[in-house]
N, C-alpha and C positions, 0 to 999 in steps of 0.2 A: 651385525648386519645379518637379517636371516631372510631365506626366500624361504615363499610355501607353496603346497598344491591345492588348486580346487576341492575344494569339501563337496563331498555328494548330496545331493539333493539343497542345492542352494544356487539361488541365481546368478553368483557372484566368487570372483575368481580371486582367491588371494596373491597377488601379481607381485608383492613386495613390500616387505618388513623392515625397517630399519630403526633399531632399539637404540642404537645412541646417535640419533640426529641431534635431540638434547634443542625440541624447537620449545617454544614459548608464544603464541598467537594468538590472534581473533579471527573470525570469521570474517569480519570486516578487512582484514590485513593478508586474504589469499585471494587470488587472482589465476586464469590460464589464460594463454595468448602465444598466437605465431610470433616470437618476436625476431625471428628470421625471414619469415613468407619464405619456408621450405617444407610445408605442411606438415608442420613438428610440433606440435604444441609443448609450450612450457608451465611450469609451474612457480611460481611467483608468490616469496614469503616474507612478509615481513614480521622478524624475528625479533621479539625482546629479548632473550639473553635472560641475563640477569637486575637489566633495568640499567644497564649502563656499558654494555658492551651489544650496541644495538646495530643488527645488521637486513639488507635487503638482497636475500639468499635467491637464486634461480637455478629449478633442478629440470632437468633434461634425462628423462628414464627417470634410471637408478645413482645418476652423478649430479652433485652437484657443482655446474658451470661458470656462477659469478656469485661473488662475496661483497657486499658495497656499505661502507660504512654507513651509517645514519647518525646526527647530531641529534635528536630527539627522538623521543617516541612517535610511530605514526597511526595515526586516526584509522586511515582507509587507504586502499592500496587497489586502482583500477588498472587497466590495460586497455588504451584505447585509440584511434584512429586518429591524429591530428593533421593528416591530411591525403590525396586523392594521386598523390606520386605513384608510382611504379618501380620498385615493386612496391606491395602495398607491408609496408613495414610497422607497427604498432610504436607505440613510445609507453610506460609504464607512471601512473601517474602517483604520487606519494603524499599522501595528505598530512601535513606536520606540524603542528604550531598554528601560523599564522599563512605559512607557506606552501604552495603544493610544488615539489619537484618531480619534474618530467623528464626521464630517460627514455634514449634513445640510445638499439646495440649496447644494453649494459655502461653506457657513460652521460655521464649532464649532460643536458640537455636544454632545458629553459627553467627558470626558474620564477611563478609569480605570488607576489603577495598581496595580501588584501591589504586595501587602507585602514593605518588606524583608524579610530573615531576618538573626538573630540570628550577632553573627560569634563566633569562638572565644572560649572566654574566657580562653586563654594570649594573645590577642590583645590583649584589653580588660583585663588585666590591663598588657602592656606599654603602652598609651596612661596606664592611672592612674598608673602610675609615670614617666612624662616628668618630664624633667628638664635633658636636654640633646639638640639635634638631634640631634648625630652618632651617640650612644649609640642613642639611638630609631629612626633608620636600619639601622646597621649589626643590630638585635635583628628588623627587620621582616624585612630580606633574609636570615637566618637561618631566621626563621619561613617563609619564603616557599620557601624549599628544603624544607624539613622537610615543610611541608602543602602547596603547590602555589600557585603565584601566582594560580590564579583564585578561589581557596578564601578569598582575604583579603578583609575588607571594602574598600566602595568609595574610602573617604579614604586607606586605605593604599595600594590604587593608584596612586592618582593621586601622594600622595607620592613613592612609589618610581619612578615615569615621569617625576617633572619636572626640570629641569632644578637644579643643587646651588644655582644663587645665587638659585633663585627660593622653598626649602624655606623658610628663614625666617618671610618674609613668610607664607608660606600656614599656617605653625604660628600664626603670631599670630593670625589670621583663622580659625583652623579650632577653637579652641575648644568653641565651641557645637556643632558638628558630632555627630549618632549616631554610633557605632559599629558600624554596620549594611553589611549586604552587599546590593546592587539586585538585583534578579533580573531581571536582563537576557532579553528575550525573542528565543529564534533563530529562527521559521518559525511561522507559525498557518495554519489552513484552516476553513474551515465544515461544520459538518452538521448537518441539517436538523434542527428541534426536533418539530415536530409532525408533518408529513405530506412525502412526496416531492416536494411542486409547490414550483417553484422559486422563485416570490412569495410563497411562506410564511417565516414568523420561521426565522430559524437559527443556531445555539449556535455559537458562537466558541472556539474550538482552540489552545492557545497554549503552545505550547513555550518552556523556560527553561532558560539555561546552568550552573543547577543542580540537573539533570538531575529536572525537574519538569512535569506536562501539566496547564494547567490546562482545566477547562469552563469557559465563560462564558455568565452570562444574557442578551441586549442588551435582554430587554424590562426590565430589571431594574437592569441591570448589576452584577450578582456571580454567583459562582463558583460551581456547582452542582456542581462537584466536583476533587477535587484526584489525580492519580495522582503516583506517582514510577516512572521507569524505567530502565532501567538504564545508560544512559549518556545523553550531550546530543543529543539529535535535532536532525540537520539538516535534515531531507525528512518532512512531512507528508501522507498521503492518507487521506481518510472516504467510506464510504460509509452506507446505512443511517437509521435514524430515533434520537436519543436518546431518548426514551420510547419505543421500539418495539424494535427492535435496529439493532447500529453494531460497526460496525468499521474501527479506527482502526488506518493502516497507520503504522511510525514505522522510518526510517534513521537508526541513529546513529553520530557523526564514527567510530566504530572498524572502522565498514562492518559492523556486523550488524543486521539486518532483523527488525522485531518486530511482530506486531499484539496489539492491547487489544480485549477482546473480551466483554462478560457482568464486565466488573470486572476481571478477570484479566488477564498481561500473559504471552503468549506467542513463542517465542523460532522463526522462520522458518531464518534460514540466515545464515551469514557469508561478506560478498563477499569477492571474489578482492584488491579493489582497492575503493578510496571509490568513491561514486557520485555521479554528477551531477546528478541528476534520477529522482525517482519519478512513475510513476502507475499507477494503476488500472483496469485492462479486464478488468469483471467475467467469471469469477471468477480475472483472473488480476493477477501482480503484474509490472514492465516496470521495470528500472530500466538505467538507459545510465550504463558506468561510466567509471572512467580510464584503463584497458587498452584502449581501444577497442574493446569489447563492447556488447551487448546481449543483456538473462539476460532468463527469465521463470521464473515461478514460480507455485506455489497456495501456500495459507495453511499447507500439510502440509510445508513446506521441499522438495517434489520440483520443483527441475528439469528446464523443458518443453523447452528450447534456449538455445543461446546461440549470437550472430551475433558474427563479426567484421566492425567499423565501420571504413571506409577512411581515418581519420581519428579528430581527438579531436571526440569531442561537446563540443558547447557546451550543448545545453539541448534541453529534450525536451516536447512539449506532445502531449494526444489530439484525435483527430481523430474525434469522432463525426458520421456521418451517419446518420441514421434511413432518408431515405428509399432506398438502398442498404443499407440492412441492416447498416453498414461500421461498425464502429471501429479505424480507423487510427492509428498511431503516427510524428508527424516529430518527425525528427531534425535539429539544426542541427548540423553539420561545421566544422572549425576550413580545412579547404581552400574555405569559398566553397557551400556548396551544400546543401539540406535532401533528407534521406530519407524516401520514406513506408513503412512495413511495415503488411501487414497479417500478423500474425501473425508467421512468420519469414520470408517473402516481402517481397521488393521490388518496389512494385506503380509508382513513381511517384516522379521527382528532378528538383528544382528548382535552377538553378544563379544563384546570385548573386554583383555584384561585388565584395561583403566578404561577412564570414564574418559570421552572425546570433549576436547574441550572448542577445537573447529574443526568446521569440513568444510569441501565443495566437490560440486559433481559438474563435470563437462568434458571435454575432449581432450583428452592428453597423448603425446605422443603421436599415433595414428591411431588411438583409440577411440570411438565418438562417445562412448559412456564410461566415465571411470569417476569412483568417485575416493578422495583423496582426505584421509582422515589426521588427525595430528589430536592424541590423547593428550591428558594433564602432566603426562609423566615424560613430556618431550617424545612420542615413539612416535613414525610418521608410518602411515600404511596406503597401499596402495591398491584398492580391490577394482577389475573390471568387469561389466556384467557381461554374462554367456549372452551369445545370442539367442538362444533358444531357452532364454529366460521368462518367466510368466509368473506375476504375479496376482495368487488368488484370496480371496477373504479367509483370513485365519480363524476368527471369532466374530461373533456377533457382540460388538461392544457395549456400554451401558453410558450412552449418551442422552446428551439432552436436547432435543430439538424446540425450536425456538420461532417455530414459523408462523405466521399469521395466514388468517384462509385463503387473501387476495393473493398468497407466495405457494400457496398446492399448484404443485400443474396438474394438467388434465391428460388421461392418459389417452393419447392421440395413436390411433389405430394405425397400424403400418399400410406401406402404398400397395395397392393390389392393381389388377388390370383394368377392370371399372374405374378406378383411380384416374389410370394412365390414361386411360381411352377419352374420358371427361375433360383430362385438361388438354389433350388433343385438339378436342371438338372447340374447347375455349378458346384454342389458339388459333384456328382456322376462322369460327365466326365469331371473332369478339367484335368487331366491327356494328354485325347486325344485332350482338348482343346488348353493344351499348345503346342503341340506337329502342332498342327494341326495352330495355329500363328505362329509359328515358317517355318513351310512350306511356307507357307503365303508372310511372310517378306523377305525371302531367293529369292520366285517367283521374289519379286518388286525390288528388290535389284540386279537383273539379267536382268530383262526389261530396268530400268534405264542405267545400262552400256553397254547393247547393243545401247540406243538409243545415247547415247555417243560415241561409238564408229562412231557408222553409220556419226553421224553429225561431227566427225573429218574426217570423208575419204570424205565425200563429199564435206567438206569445201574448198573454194579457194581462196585467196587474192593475189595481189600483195604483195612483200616484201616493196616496197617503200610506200606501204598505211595500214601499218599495223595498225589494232585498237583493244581495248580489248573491251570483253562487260561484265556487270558481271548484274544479273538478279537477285533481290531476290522478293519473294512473302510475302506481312504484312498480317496476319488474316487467319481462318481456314472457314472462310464463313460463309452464304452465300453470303457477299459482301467482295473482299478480295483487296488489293492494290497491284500492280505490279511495283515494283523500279528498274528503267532501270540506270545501269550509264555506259558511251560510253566513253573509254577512247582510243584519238591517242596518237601510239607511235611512228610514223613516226617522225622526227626530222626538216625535208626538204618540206614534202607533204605534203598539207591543205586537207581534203579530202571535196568534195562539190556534194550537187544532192545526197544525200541519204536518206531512207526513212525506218525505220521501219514498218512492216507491220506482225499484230495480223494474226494469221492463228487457228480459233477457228470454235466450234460446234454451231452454230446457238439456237440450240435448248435444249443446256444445259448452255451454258456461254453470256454472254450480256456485251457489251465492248462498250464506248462509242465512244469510239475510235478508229478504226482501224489499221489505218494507220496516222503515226506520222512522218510530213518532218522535218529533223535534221537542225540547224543551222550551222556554221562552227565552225571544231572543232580547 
């Protein structure tokens, strides 16, 4: 265990070192949260081990507080508000299996499971007909080709994975068993139930690998709603209020990008390559893939840029600071070192002795910025940023922009006093000023149809050479397009020798063209 000091000329304070934490994590599996309400933030790990001494660690500073065994491995690891009591105490949510277990003060808490789902019934028909293992084996691994091995129920799994001298015994024993499929859950996230404040109740998120999003109630616990999408989501992000509006960003394993939105399930864009990590930086979408990229996105599927990453990403967390204005995006590199972008700029790179395999950045302790890294090699660190921290463009990078013309903005001149003074005046007579468009509009609307008129009384055709003309104008100027279409509707009469001819102001309009001889209609 080592402490260190602030490096000069860096935003960021090495606050603490610890070389034999000995963690094992995802980014998916850290969490902060008051889980006191004594304005102490914790940090919250769930620790693989070694893949079988699996624990649900809680550090406090520099110590670690509570050690909680886990029966599985867990998916996603949130912290989050189940209900409006006093004080306002979080519960720790554990996404596992089939199961999500909720702690409260470091002890169980509630615990709920999804329902199975119903397995085939060409399936449950070969279990009533058993009769002999080997026949019943070789019928599963047939079925299992035909509909997909993840599509079988969960005793046929596990049949089909174990080992041949152990099937026996487990048929003897697996009688009473359903014939049901778990719904195993991949990724969950939070969003907020009633209001934007972060100590308020929030709906629980929870993706399943048969290809299913459910809501969850926590003041309740049940399911306020059930979506299906179109494949297995790996990568979850929400913003928004569910009784208010939400949108739920979802990657799934085939690398296409969707959000749910109003009920509906909308289709973004399809990566290049799987992604590693998503988030959200309203209004835009950030995902770091396995080509060594970095894409952004709006919810219309238009591509903002795309970075090439000097290395593979390991894992990607946001960086928001309020009080610079900042939301930043680091990046953890498979070479040793984190990227900050803001936007597609490189504002800021941290180099460490192993490669970070998770982070997260938020309020720890009494600190409101600290971002909390855990290498490949088990070390867990712990950097706070200076306050008097600024981060500026390092390099000019060699991106790709990706933008269509209707996505330029315009570069809109800042407010001056003339500005100020106009919308003054707007605000004092809008009243007369409506009143006074309205007159206005009514004038042009009265010129127009007298000059209509005027031009039917003077008009004169033969019947037998009747033609239509219909005239539209493209563009508000100063260069605008005039689309003439000449249509006859005489049936008998060719009409020939005619000529369109522009009748304009010299000195306001420029036509390259005046006069236009017609071809035979």
């Amino acid at each position: 265990m080592a402490f260190g000091r602030p490096k000069q000329q860096t935003p960021w304070i090495e606050a603490f070192t610890d070389t034999s934490a000995d963690l094992q994590t995802l980014c998916s599996c850290l969490a902060l949260g008051d889980l006191n309400a004594d304005n102490d933030c914790k940090l919250i790990i769930g620790d693989f081990g070694n893949g079988i001494q699996l624990k649900l660690k809680v550090y406090k500073g520099t110590t670690m507080v509570a050690d909680l065994p886990l029966l599985s491995q867990p998916a996603g690891i949130l912290c989050i508000y189940t209900d409006r009591n006093e004080p306002r105490i979080p519960g720790i949510g554990v996404a596992t299996g089939s199961n999500l277990l909720v702690y409260r003060n470091c002890r169980p808490y509630f615990k709920f499971t999804l329902t199975p789902e119903h397995c085939l019934s060409l399936e449950s028909d070969i279990w009533g007909q058993y009769q002999d293992a080997d026949m019943l084996i070789q019928q599963l691994k047939g079925l299992s080709l035909s509909v997909g091995f993840s599509n079988l129920s969960t005793i046929s799994q596990n049949l089909l994975l174990m080992e041949p001298s152990s099937r026996e015994m487990f048929l003897k024993t697996s009688n009473h068993f359903s014939i049901k499929k778990q719904m195993v859950i991949t990724c969950v996230c939070a969003l907020s139930k009633y209001t934007s404040n972060n100590r308020d109740v929030s709906c629980i998120l929870m993706a399943s690998e048969n290809s299913h999003l459910f809501v969850m109630d926590p003041e309740t616990f049940t399911l306020l709603n059930d979506f299906t999408v179109p494949d297995i989501c790996s990568c979850l992000a929400a913003t928004g209020i569910y009784f208010v509006e939400f949108t739920i960003l979802m990657v799934c394993r085939n690398g296409s990008l969707y959000y749910l939105s109003g009920g509906n399930i909308h289709f973004i864009a399809q990566l290049c390559s799987l992604p590693v990590s998503l988030i959200s930086v309203h209004p835009k979408i950030i995902t770091a893939n396995m080509d060594n990229t970095l894409s952004c996105f709006n919810l219309q599927g238009q591509k903002y840029w795309t970075i090439s990453l000097p290395a593979d990403p390991l894992s990607m967390t946001g960086i928001p600071i309020a009080g610079l204005a900042l939301d930043l995006v680091a990046v953890s590199l498979s070479d040793g070192s984190i990227h900050f972008y803001n936007g597609a700029n490189l504002v800021h790179t941290i180099t460490t002795t192993d490669p970070v395999s998770s982070m997260i950045f938020g309020r720890y302790g009494q600190e409101e910025h600290a971002l909390i890294s855990i290498s490949s090699s088990g070390m867990l660190d712990i950097r706070l940023l200076k306050r008097t921290a600024q981060f500026n463009k390092q390099s000019k990078l060699s991106f790709q922009l990706e933008y269509r013309p209707s996505d330029i903005k315009l570069l809109v001149p800042k407010k001056n006093k003339l500005f100020l003074g106009q919308t003054v005046r707007e605000i004092q007579n809008c009243k007369d000023m409506h009143v006074w468009f309205h007159h206005s509009w009514l004038g042009l609307k009265v010129l127009a149809s007298e000059a209509f008129i005027t031009a039917i009384h003077n008009f004169s055709v033969l019947p037998k050479e009747s033609l239509k003309m219909m005239i539209k104008v493209v563009g508000l100027g100063p260069r605008m397009k005039i689309m003439i279409t000449l249509e006859n509707l005489s049936q008998n009469v060719i009409p020939q020798g005619l000529k369109i001819t522009f009748i304009f102001d010299p000195k306001i309009y420029n036509i390259n063209t005046s006069v236009i001889k017609l071809l035979e209609l």
